[in-house]
C-alpha positions in Angstrom: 31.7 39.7 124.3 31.8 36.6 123.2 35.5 34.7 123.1 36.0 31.4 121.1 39.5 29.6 119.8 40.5 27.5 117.0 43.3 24.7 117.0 43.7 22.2 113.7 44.0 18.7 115.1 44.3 15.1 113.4 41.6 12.9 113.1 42.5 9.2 113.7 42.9 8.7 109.7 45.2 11.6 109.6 42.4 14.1 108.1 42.8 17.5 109.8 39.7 18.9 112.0 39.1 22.4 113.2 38.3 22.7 116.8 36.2 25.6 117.3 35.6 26.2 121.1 33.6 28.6 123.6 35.7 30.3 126.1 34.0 31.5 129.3 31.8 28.4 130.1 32.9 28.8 133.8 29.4 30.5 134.9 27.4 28.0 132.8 29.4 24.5 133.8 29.6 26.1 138.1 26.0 26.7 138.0 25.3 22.9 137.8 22.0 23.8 135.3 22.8 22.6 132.2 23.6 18.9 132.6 22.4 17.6 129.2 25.4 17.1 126.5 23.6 17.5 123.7 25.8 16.6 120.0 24.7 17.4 116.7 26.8 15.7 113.7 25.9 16.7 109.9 28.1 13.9 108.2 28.9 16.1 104.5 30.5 14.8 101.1 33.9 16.0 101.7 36.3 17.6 99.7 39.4 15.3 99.1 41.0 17.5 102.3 37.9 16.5 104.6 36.5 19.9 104.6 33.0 20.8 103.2 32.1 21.9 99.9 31.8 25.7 99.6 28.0 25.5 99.7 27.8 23.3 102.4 30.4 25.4 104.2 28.0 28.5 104.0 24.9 26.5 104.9 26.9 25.7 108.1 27.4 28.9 109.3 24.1 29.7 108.8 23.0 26.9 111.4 25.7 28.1 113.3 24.5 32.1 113.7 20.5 30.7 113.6 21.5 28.7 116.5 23.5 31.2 118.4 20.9 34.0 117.8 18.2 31.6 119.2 20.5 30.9 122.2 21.2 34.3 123.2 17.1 34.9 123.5 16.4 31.4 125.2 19.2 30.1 127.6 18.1 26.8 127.7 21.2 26.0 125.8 25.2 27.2 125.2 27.4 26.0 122.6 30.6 25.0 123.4 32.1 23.6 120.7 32.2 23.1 116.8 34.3 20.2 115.5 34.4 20.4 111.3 36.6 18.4 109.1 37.0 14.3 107.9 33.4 14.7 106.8 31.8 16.2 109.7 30.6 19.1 111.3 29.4 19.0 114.9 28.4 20.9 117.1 28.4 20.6 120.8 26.1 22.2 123.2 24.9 21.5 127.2 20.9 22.3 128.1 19.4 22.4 131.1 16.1 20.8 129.3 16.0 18.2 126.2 12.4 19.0 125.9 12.6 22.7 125.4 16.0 22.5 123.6 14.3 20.7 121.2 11.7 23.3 120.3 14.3 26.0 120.3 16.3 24.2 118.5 13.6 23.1 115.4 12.0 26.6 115.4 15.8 28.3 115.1 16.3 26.1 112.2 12.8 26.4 110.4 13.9 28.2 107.8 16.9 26.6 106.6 16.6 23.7 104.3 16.6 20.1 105.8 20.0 19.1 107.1 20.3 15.0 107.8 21.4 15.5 111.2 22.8 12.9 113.6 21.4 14.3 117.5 22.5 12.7 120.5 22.0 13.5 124.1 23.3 12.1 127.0 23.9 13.5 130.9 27.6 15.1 131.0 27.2 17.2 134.4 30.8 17.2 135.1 31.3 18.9 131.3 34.0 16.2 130.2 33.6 16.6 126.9 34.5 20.2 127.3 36.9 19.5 129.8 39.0 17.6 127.6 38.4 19.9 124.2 39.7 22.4 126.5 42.4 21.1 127.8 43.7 19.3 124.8 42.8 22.3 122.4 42.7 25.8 124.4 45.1 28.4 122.9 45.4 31.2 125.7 45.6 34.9 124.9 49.0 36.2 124.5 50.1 38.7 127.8 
């Protein structure tokens, strides 16, 4: 089962932003595979608060579950992170392969509307971007 946490930080303008991360990335960062940090932004028109627009909100999760149903069938790719608020949503993921990433990516999307997304890439082997989400965000289950 899946096992993700939420922690409401403060952008540098003082807007709040969810942090949405991905518990249980240990098998995924040890295995040394998947070495491409791959970010998706989708800057919105924000509400006065920061956050989306209800319709925009929805369309989100959408992209969300499409991307997560195509990642369970094609492990090229693990999202570890969603970052929403002060006019963005982002989404964090690390491949093992840009190349095929991208084609899982497009065709998981291919029925959604067009989205005017922002899509960077760059090697992160040592996961420091999740390494610091994690440690700066990480709520751990109550014993």
């Amino acid at each position: 089962m899946e096992k993700w946490w939420s922690y409401p930080c403060v952008s540098d303008n003082g807007m709040t932003i969810i942090v949405t991360g991905h518990d249980g990335m240990d098998k995924f960062r040890e295995s040394g595979k998947y070495r491409y940090r791959i970010d998706v932004t989708w800057k919105y028109n924000a509400l006065p608060d920061g956050m989306p627009e209800e319709e925009d909100a929805r369309l989100m999760e959408e992209v969300t579950d499409a991307l997560t149903e195509a990642l369970k069938k094609d492990k090229v790719a693990v999202m570890t992170g969603i970052y929403t608020g002060d006019g963005s949503r982002d989404w964090v993921l690390y491949t093992k392969n840009l190349k095929i990433f991208s084609i899982v990516f497009n065709k998981a999307l291919e029925q959604l509307p067009a989205i005017p997304f922002l899509i960077e890439a760059e090697e992160d082997p040592d996961w420091e971007e999740y390494t610091h989400m994690r440690e700066e965000t990480y709520i751990p289950d109550e014993e």
